[in-house]
Kinemage of the C-alpha trace (Angstrom):
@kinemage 1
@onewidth
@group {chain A} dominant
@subgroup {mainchain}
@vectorlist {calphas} color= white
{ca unk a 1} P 90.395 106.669 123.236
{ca unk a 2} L 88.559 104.731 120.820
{ca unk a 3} L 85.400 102.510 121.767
{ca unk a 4} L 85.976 99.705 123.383
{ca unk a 5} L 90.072 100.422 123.685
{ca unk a 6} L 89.414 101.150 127.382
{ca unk a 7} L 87.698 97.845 127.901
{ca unk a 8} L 90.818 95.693 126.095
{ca unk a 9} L 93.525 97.542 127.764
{ca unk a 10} L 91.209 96.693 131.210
{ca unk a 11} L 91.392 93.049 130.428
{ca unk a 12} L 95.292 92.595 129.772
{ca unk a 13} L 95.983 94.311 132.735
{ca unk a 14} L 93.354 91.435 134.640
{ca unk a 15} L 94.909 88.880 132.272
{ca unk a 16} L 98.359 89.636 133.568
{ca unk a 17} L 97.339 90.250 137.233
{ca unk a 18} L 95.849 86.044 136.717
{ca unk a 19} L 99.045 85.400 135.245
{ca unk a 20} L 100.861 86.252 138.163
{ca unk a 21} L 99.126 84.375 140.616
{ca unk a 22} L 99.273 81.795 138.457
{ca unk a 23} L 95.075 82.081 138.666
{ca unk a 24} L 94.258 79.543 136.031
{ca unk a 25} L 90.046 80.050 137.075
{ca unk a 26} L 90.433 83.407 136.862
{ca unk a 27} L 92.418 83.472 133.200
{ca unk a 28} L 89.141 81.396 132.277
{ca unk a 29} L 86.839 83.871 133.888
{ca unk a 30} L 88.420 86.466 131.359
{ca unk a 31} L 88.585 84.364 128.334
{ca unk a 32} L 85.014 84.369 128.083
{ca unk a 33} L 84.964 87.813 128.634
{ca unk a 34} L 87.458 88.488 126.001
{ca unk a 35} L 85.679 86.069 123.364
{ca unk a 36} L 82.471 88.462 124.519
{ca unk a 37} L 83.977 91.309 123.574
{ca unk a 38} L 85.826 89.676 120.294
{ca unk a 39} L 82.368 89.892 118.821
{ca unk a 40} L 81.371 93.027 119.055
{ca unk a 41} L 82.434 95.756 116.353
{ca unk a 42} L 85.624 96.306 116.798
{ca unk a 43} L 88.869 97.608 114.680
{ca unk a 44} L 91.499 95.241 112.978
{ca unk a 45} L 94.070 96.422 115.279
{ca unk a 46} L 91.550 95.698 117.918
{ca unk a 47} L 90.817 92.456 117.320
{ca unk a 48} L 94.361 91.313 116.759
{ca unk a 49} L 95.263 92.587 119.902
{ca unk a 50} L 92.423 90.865 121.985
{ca unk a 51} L 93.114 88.018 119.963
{ca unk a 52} L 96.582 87.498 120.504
{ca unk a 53} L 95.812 87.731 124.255
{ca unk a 54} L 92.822 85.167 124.192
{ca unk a 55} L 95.551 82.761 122.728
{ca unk a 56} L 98.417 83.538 125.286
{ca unk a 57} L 95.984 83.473 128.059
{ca unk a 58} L 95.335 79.579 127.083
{ca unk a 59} L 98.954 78.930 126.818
{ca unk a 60} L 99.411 80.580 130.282
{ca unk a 61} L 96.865 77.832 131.493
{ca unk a 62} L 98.313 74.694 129.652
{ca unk a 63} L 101.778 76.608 131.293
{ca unk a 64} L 100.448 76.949 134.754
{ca unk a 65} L 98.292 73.437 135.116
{ca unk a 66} L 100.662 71.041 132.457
{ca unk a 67} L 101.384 68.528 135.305
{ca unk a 68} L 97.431 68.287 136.362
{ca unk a 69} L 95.983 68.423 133.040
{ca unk a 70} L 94.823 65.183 130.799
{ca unk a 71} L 96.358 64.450 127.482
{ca unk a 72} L 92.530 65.791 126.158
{ca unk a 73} L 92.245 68.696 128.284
{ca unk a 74} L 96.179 70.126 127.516
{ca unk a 75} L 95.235 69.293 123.616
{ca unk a 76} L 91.861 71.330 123.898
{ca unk a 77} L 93.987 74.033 125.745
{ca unk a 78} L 96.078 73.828 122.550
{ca unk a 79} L 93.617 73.756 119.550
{ca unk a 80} L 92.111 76.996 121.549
{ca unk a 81} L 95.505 79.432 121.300
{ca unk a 82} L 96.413 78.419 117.596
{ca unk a 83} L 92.847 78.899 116.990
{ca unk a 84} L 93.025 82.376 118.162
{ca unk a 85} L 96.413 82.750 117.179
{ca unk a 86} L 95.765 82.224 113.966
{ca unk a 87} L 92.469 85.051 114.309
{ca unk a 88} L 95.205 87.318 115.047
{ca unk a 89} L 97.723 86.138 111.749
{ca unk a 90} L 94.438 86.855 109.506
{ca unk a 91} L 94.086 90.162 110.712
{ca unk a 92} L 97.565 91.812 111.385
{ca unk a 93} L 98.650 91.529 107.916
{ca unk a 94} L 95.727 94.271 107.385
{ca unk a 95} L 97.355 96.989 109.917
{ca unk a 96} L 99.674 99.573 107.758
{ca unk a 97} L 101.972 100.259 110.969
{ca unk a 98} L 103.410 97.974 113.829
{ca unk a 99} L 103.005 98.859 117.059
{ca unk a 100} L 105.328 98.089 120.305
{ca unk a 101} L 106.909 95.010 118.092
{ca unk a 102} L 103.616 93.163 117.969
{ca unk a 103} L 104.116 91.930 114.584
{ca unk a 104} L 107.321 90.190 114.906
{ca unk a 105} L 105.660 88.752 118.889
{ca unk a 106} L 102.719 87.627 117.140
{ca unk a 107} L 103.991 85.693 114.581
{ca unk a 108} L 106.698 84.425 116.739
{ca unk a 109} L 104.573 82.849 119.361
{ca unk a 110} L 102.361 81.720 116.766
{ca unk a 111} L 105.150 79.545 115.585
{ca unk a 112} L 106.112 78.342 118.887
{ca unk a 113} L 102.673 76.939 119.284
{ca unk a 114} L 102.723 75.266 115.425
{ca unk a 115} L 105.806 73.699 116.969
{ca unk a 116} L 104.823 72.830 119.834
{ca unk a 117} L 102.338 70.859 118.060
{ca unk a 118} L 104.704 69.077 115.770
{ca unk a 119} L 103.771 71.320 112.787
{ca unk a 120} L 107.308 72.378 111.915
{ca unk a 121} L 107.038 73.257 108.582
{ca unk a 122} L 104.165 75.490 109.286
{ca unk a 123} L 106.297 76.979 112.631
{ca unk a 124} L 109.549 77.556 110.207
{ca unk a 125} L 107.254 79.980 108.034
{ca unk a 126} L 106.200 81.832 110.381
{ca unk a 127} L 108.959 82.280 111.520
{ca unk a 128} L 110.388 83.684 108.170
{ca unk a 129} L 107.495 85.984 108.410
{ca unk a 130} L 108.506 87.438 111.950
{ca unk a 131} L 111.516 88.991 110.294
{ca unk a 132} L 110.326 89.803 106.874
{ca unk a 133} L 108.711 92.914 107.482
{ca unk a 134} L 111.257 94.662 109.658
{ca unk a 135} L 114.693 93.032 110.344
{ca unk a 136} L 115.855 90.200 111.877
{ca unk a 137} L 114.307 88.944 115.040
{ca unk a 138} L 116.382 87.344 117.346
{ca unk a 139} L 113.821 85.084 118.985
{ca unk a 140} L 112.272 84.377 115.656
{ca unk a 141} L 115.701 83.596 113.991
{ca unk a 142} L 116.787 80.978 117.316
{ca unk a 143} L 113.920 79.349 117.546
{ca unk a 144} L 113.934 79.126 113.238
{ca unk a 145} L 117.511 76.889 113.949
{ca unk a 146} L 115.642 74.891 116.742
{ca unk a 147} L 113.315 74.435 114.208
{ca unk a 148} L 115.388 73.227 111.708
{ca unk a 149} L 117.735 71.145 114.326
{ca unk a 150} L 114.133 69.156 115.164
{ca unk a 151} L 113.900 68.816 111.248
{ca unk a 152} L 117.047 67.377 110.519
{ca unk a 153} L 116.018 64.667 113.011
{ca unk a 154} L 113.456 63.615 111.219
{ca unk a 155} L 114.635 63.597 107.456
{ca unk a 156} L 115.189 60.380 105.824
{ca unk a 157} L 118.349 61.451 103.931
{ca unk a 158} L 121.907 62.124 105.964
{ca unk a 159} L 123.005 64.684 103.494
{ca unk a 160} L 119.603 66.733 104.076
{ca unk a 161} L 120.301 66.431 107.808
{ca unk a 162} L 123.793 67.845 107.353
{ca unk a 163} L 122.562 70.813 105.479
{ca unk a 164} L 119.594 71.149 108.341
{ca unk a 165} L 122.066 71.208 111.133
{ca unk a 166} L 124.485 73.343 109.380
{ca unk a 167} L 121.303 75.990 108.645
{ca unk a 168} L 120.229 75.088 112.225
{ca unk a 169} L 123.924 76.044 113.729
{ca unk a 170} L 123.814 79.645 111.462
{ca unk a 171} L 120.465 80.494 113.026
{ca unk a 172} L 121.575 79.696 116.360
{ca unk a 173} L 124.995 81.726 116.595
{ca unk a 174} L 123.282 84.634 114.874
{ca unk a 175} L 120.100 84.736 117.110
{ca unk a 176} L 122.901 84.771 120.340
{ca unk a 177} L 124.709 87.715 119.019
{ca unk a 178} L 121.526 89.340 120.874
{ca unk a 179} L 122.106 87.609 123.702
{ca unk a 180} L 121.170 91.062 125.969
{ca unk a 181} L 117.853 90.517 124.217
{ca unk a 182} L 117.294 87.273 124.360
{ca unk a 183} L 118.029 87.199 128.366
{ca unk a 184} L 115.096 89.597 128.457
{ca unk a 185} L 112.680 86.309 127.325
{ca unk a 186} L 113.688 83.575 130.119
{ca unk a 187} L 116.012 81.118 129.674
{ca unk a 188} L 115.927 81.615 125.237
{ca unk a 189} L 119.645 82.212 125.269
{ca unk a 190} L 120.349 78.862 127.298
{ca unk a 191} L 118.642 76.848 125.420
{ca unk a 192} L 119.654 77.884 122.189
{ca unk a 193} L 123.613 77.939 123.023
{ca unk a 194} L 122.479 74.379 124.589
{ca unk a 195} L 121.446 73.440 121.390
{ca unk a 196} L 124.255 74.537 119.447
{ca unk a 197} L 126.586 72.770 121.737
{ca unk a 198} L 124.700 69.596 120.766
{ca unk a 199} L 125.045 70.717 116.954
{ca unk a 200} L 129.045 70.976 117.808
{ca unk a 201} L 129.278 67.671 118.961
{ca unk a 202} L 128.624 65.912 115.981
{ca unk a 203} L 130.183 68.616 113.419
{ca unk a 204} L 133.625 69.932 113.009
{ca unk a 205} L 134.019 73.307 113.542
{ca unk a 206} L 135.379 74.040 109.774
{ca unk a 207} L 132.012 72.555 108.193
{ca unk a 208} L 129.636 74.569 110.481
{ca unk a 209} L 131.331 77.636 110.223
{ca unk a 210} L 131.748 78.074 106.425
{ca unk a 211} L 129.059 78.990 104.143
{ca unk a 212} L 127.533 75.848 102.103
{ca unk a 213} L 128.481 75.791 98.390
{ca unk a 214} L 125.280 74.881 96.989
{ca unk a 215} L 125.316 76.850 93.611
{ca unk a 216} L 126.239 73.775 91.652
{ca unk a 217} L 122.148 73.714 90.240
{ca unk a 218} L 120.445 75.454 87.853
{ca unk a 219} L 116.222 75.853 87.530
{ca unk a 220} L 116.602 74.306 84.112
{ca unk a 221} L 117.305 75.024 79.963
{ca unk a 222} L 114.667 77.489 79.274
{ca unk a 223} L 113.185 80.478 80.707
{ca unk a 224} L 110.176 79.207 80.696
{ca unk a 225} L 110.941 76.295 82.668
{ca unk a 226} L 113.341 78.697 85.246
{ca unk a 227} L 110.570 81.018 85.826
{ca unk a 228} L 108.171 78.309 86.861
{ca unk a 229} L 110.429 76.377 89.184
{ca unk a 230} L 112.114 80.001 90.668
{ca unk a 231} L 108.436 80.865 91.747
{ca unk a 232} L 107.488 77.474 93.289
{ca unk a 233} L 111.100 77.743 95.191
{ca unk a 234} L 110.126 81.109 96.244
{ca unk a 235} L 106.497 79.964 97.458
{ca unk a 236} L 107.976 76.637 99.292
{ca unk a 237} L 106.127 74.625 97.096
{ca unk a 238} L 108.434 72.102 96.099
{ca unk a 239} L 108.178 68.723 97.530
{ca unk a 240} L 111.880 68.605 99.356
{ca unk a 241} L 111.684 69.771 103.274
{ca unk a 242} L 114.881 72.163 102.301
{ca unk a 243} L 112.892 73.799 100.753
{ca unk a 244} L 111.743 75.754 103.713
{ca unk a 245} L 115.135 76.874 104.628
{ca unk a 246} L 116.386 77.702 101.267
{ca unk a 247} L 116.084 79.122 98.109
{ca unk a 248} L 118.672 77.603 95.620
{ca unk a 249} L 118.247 75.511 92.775
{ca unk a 250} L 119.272 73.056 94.800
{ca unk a 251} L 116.114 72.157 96.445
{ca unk a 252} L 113.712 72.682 92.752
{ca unk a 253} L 113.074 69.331 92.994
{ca unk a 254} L 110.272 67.098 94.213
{ca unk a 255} L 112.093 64.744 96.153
{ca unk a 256} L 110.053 63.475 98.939
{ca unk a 257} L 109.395 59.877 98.716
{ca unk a 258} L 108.717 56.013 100.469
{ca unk a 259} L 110.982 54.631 102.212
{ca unk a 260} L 112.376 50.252 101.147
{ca unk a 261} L 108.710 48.844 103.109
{ca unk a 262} L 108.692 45.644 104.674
{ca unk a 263} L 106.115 43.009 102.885
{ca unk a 264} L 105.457 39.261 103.441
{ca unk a 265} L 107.192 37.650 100.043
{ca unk a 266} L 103.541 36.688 97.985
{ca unk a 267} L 101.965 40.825 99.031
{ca unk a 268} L 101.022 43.020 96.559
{ca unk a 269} L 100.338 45.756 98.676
{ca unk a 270} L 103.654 47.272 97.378
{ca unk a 271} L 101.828 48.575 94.072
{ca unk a 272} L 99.288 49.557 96.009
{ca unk a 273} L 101.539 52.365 98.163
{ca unk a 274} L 104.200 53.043 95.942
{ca unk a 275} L 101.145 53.513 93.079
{ca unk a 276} L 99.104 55.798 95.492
{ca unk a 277} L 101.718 57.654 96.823
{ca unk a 278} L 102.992 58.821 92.984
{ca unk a 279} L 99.265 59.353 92.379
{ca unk a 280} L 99.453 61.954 95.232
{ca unk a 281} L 102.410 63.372 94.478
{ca unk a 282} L 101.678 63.948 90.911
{ca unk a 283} L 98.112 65.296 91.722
{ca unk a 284} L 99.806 67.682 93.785
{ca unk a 285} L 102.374 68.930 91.391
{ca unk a 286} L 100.209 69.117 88.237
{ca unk a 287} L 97.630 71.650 90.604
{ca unk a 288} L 100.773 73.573 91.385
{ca unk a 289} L 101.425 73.633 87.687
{ca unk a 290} L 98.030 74.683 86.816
{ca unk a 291} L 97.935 77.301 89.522
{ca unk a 292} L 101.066 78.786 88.013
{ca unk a 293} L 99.781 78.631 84.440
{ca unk a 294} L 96.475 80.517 85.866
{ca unk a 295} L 98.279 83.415 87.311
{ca unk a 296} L 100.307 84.153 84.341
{ca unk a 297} L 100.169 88.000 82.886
{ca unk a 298} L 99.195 87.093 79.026
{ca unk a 299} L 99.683 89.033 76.314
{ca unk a 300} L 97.219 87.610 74.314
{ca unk a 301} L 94.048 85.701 74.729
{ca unk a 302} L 94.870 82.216 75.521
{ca unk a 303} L 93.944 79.434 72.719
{ca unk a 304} L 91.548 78.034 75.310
{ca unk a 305} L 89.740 80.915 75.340
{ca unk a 306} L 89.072 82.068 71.389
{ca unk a 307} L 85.847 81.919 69.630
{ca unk a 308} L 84.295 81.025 72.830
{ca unk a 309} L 81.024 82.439 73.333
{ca unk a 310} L 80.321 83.782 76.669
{ca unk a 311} L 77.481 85.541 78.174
{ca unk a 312} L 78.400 89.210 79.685
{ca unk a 313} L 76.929 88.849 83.614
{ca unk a 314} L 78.039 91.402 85.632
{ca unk a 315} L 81.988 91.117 86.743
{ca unk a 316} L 82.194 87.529 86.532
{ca unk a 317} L 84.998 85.818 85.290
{ca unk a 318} L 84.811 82.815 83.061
{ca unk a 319} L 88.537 82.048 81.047
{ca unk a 320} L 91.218 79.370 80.926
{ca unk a 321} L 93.141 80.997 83.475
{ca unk a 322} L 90.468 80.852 86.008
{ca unk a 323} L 89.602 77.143 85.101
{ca unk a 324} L 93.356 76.437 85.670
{ca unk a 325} L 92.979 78.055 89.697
{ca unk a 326} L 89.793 76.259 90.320
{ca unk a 327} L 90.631 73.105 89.204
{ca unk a 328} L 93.889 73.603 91.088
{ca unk a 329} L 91.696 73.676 94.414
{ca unk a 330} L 89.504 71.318 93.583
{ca unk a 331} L 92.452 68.595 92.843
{ca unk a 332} L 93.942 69.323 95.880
{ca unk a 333} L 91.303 69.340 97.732
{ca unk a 334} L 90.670 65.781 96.803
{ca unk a 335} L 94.629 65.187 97.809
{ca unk a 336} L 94.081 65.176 101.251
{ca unk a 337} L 90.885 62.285 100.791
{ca unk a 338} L 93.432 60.271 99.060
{ca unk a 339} L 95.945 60.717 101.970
{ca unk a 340} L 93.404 59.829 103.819
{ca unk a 341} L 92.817 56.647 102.242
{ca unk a 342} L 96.370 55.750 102.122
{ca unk a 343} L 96.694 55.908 106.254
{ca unk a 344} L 93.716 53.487 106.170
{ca unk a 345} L 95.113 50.988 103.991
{ca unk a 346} L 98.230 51.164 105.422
{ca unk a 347} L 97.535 51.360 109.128
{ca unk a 348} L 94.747 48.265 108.407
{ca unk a 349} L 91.957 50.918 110.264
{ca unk a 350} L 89.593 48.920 108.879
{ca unk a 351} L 87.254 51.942 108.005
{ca unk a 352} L 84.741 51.754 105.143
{ca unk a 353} L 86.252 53.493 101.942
{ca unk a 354} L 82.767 55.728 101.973
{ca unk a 355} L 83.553 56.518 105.591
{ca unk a 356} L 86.789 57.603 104.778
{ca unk a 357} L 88.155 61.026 105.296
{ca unk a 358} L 90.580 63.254 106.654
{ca unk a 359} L 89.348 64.077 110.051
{ca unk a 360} L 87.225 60.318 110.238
{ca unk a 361} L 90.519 58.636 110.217
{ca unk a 362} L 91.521 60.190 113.688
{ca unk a 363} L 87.726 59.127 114.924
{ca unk a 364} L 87.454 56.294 118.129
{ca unk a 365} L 85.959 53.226 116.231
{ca unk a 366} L 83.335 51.210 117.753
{ca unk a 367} L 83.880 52.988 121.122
{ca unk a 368} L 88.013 51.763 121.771
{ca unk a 369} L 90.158 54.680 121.120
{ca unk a 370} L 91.438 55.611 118.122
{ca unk a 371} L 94.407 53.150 116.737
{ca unk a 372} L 96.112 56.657 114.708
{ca unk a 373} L 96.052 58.670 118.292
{ca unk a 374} L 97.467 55.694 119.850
{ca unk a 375} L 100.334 55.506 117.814
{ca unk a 376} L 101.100 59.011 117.212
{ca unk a 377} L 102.359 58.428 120.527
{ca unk a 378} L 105.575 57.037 118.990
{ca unk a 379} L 105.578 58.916 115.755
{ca unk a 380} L 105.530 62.278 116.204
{ca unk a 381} L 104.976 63.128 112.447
{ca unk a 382} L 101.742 60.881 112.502
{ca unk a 383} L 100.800 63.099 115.055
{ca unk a 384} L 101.819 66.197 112.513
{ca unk a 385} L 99.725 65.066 109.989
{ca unk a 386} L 96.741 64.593 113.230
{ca unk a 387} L 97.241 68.181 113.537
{ca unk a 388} L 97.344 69.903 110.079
{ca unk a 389} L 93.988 68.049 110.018
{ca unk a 390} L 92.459 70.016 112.489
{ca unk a 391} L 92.673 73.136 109.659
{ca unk a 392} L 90.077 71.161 107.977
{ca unk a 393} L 86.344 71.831 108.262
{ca unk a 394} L 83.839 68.180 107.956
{ca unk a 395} L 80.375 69.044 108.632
{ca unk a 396} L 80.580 66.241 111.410
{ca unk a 397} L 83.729 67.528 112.890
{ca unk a 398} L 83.159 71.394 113.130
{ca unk a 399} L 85.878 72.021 115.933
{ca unk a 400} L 89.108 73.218 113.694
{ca unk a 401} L 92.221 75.375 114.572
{ca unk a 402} L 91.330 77.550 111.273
{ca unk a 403} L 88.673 80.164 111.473
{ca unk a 404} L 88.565 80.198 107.459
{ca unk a 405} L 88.570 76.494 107.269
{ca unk a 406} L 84.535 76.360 107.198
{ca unk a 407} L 84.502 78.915 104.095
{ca unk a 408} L 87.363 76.551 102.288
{ca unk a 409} L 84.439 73.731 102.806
{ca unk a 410} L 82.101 75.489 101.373
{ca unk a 411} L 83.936 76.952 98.160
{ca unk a 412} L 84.977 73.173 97.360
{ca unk a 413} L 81.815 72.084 98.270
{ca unk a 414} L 80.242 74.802 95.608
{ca unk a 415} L 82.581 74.132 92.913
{ca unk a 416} L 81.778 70.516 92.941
{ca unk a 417} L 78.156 70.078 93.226
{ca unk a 418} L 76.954 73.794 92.489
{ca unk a 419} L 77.395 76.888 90.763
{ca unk a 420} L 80.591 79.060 91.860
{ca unk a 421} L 82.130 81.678 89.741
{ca unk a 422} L 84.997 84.299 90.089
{ca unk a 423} L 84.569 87.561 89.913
{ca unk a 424} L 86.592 90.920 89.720
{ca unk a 425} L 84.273 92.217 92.629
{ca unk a 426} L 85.940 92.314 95.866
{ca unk a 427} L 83.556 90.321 98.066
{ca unk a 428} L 82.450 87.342 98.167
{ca unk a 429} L 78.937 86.544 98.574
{ca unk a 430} L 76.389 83.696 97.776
{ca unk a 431} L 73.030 82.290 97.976
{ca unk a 432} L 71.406 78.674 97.355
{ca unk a 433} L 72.081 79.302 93.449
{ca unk a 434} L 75.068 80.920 93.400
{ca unk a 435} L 78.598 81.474 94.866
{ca unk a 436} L 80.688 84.270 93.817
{ca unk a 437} L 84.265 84.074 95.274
{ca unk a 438} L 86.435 87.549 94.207
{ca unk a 439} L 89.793 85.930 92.330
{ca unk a 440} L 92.058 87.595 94.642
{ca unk a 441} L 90.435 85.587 97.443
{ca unk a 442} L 90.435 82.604 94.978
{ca unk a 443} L 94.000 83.126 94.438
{ca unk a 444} L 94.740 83.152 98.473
{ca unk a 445} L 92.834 80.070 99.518
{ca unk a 446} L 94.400 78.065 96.483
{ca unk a 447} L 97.780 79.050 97.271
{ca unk a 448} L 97.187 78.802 101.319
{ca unk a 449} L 95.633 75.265 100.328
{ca unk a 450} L 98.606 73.672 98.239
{ca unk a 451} L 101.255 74.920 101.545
{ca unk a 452} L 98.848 72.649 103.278
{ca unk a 453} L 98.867 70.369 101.164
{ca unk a 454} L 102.633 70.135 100.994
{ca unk a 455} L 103.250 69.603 103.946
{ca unk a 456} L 100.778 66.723 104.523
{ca unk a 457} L 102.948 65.302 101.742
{ca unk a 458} L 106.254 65.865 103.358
{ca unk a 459} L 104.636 64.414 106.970
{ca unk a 460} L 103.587 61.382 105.472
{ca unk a 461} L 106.227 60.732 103.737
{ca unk a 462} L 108.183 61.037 107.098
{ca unk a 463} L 105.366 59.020 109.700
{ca unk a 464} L 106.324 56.099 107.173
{ca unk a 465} L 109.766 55.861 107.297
{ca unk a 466} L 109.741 56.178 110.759
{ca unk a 467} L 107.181 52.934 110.624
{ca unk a 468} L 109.405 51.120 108.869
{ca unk a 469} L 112.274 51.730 110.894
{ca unk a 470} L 110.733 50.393 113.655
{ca unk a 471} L 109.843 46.975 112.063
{ca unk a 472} L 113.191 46.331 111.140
{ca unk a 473} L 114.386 47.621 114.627
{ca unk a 474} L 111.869 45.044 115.993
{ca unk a 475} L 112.495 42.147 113.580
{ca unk a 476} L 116.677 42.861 114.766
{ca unk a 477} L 115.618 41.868 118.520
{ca unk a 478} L 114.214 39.370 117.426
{ca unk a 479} L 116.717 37.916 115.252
{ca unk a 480} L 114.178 37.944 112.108
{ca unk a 481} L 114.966 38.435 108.465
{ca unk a 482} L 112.360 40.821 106.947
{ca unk a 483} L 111.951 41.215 103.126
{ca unk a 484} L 111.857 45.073 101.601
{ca unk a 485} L 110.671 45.657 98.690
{ca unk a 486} L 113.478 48.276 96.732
{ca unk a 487} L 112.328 51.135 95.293
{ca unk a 488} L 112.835 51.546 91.775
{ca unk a 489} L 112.817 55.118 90.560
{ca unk a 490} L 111.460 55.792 87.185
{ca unk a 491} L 113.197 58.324 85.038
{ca unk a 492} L 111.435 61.597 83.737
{ca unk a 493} L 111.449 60.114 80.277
{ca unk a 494} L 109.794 57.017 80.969
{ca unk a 495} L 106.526 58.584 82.531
């Protein structure tokens, strides 16, 4: 047995034994235990393993103690298991062979917790990713439609909800053809059949039970133009939440917007949202764009790049291409500051623009709780967008859910203020001159960054339209009249 396997196989077995007696001191007791032994020199399969059971042993606690637990204590319970969750997702893509379906279980529960959380788009990829390496997973695949179903719920536009619930529905009856399985898990059968009862209600049976036609797209006239928007449909990268359930040309389109907003009749906020928000959606799609145009195979050197003298040091990398990847990062980088700044203004936090920043926006001001956490309470993408924050690392604020999110900090913090290069060397390495980062990692964090990104986009987007609905629902009750501004959508031709 190798080292240390006796020791982990030891410490499930206690883990379960605390489990069932619903020990909640003792699955503490053998956290720190675990977390001991997490640092000591052990395989990838190894530490995925302990991992994975550091995570579910928190979960087991938030589980066993939900009804005794504060609001701060279950969330702490919470940022600890998709911490080490996501510990485990970093490492098990590294093992060559599965073992006793631990792939498809990791990623799985993984996703459950994302969800859990109100991360959905995050929860519906990994999901995907349960059932990409083998076959379908039945618990992956249900809980994918439940996924979808909470979605649907939350999108702006009926005709996306239709599509949602009729995606949701097709998950749902194909997950319960397993139903032998899925009564193996608890009640996961129940619920999901519950669910698709609920789906049944407000469909006929003749819509949900016939394949969508949804062909009627195209990705555009050229090939150049079809490449680019088939690989950002591929990658989920397109602004336009069906794009995490599909494919089709359909959903090549960067759709997510503001809703009609509510302003007294002599405001001028109105240019101030509707300007910001197409300043962050357009920073966002022009890095995408860049990215892409950096990771193209050329046959030729690039005009950028001729009659450009360059120094010869070592394996370092200095081209267009590159440019186009770092300044991808570095622009979206800055997109989540300017989100930032946008939930200020808009949510009047009163914080001082040099104060402002992604995780300082969630921060208790002047000692009274924080006015964001307060109403996330009653809209639950708010509280999303509370969470994806939590991937971020702020020197200030160095409790995150993402165990790479410090090295993100620092690459960003390198390419703006110091000297970072790429390089065809594998590792990554640095000093207080300089920071080499290996372009495949380069490539990684860019494209993990801009999925992030996204779906900041796509939660905001959501969190305000579900602010505005409740200021008309209020003014209603109270027999007010409320102007909206209209939003006026500018054809491609006029930008």
């Amino acid at each position: 047995m190798c080292v240390f396997e006796q020791e982990i196989v030891e410490l499930k077995n206690r883990f379960d034994s605390c489990v069932d007696r619903k020990d909640t001191n003792g699955l503490k007791i053998e956290i720190s235990n675990a977390v001991e032994l997490l640092s000591k020199n052990l395989t990838v399969e190894q530490t995925v393993s302990l991992s994975y059971s550091i995570a579910t042993a928190y979960a087991n606690i938030e589980s066993i103690d939900f009804h005794a637990l504060s609001r701060s204590e279950i969330e702490e319970h919470q940022e600890n298991y998709i911490y080490y969750y996501r510990v485990a997702l970093d490492n098990v893509e590294k093992i060559e062979s599965d073992t006793n379906g631990l792939y498809q279980q990791l990623y799985t529960n993984a996703a459950n917790a994302y969800s859990r959380v109100g991360r959905i788009l995050e929860a519906i990829r990994l999901y995907d990713k349960a059932s990409s390496k083998y076959k379908m997973f039945p618990m992956a695949f249900g809980n994918k439609g439940i996924a979808a179903y909470k979605l649907a719920f939350y999108t702006y536009d009926p005709n996306h909800a239709h599509i949602l619930n009729h995606f949701a529905y097709f998950c749902l009856t194909e997950a319960l053809k397993h139903k032998k399985y899925l009564d193996l898990h608890g009640d996961a059968a129940k619920y999901f059949e519950s669910i698709k009862v609920i789906i049944e209600k407000h469909y006929p049976k003749a819509y949900l039970n016939v394949p969508l036609d949804l062909n009627t797209y195209d990705f555009g006239k050229t090939k150049k133009e079809q490449r680019y928007r088939k690989w950002a449909t591929l990658d989920v990268l397109f602004l336009d939440e069906l794009n995490d359930i599909m494919t089709s040309p359909i959903v090549a389109t960067d759709y997510i917007h503001l809703p009609s907003m509510i302003y007294d009749f002599d405001s001028e906020r109105w240019k101030f949202h509707y300007g910001m928000f197409n300043q962050i959606k357009q920073e966002y799609v022009s890095a995408r764009y860049l990215f892409y145009d950096g990771i193209q195979d050329r046959k030729s050197v690039h005009l950028a790049d001729k009659e450009v003298l360059q120094i010869k040091i070592d394996m370092d990398v200095h081209s267009h291409s590159d440019y186009c990847m770092r300044t991808a990062f570095r622009t979206l980088y800055s997109v989540l500051d300017r989100i930032a700044f946008f939930i200020n203004e808009y949510f009047s936090l009163g914080l001082k623009v040099d104060k402002v920043s992604f995780r300082s926006i969630w921060n208790e001001q002047n000692g009274s709780p924080s006015t964001l956490l307060e109403l996330c309470k009653n809209n639950d993408m708010l509280n999303s967008i509370y969470w994806l924050s939590k991937d971020i690392y702020e020197k200030n604020y160095k409790r995150t859910t993402k165990p790479s999110s410090k090295e993100f900090d620092v690459l960003r913090n390198r390419m703006e203020h110091r000297y970072a290069v790429s390089t065809l060397d594998e590792v990554t390495i640095g000093d207080d001159f300089t920071y080499r980062t290996s372009t495949v990692d380069l490539y990684n964090k860019t494209i993990d960054l801009m999925k992030l990104v996204r779906e900041a986009i796509v939660y905001l987007s959501f969190a305000l339209h579900i602010e505005e609905n409740k200021k008309l629902d209020k003014a209603k009750t109270q027999g007010k009249y409320l102007p909206q501004f209209k939003i006026n959508v500018m054809p491609d031709i006029c930008k």
